[in-house]
C-alpha positions as a Python dict, from the first residue, in 0.01 Angstrom:
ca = {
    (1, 'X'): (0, 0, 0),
    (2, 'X'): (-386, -87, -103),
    (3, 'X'): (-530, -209, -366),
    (4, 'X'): (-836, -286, -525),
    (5, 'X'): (-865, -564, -749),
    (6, 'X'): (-1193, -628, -942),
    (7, 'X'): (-1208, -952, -1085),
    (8, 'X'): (-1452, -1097, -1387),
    (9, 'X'): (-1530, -1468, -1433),
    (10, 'X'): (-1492, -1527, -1805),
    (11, 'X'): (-1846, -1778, -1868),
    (12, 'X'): (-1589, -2061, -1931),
    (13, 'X'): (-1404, -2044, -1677),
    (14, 'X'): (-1676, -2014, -1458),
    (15, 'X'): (-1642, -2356, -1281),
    (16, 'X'): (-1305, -2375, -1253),
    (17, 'X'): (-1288, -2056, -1102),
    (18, 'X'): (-1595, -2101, -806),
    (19, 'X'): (-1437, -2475, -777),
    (20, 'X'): (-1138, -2323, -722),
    (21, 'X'): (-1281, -2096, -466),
    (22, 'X'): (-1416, -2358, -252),
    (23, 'X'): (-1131, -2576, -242),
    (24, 'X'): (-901, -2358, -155),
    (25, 'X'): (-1128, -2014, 57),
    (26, 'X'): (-873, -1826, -188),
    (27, 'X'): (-572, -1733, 66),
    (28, 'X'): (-376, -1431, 40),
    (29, 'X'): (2, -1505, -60),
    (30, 'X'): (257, -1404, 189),
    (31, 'X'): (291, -1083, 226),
    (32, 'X'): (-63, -973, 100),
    (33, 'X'): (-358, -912, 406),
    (34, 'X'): (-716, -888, 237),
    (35, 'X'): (-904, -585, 370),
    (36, 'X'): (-1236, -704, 275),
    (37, 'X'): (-1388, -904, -73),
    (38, 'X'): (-1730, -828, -206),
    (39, 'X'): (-1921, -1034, -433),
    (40, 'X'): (-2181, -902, -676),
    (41, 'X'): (-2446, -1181, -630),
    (42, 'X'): (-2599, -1368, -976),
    (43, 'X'): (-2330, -1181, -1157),
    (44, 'X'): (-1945, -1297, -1244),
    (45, 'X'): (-1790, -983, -1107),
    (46, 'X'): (-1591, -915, -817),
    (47, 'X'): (-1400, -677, -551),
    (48, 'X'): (-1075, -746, -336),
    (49, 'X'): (-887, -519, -96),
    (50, 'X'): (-549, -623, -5),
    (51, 'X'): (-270, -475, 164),
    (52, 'X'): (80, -585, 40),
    (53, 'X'): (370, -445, -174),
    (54, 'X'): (308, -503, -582),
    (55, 'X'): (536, -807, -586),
    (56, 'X'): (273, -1042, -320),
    (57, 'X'): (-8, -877, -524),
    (58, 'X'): (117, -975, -857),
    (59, 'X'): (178, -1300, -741),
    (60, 'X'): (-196, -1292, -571),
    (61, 'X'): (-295, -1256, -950),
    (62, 'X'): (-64, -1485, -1121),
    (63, 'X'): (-271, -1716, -861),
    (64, 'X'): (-588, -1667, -1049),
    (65, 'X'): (-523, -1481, -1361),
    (66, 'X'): (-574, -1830, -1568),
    (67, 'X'): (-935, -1799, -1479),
    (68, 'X'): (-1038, -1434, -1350),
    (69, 'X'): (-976, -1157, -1588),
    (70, 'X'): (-831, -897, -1334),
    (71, 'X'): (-743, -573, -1280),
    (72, 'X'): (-527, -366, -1013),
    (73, 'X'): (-575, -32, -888),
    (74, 'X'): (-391, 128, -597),
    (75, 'X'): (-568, 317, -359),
    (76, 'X'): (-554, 566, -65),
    (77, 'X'): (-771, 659, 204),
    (78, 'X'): (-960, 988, 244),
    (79, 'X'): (-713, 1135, 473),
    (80, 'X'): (-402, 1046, 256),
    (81, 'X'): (-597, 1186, -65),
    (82, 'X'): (-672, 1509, 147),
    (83, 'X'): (-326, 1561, 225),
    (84, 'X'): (-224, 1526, -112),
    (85, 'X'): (-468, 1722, -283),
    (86, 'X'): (-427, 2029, 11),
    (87, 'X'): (-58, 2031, -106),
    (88, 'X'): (-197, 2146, -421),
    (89, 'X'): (-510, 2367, -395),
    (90, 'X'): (-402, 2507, -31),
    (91, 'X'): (-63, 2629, -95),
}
């Protein structure tokens, strides 16, 4: 399954969290693939897209969660959320 996982940089945890960052590039836990991570420059916000079960991803937050402030969504693609909406409004 996908996720997306925005993440905020509390301004005190700011440095711990970029030194963090460049210490370690931030590697997925096993398990977890990242689609793609987006940063929203001069700002403290944040996107990740991972593929993974919930357990790798929850551990993929327990990773950072004592300096980001996250928060996980699942998500589909357009074709799944076609099929699942045409099961609906195109009986």
């Amino acid at each position: 399954m996908k996720f997306m996982i925005t993440w905020k940089i509390p301004p005190p945890q700011y440095k711990a969290a970029i030194e963090r960052f460049l210490d370690t590039g931030a590697p997925d836990p096993a398990g977890v693939k990242t689609i793609g991570r987006w940063h929203a420059p001069g700002s403290f916000y944040g996107w990740h897209v991972v593929e993974g079960e919930a357990a790798g991803v929850a551990e993929l937050e327990a990773m950072w969660g004592d300096v980001l402030e996250l928060q996980r969504t699942p998500v589909i693609e357009d074709a799944e959320a076609a099929a699942s909406v045409a099961k609906v409004h195109r009986r």
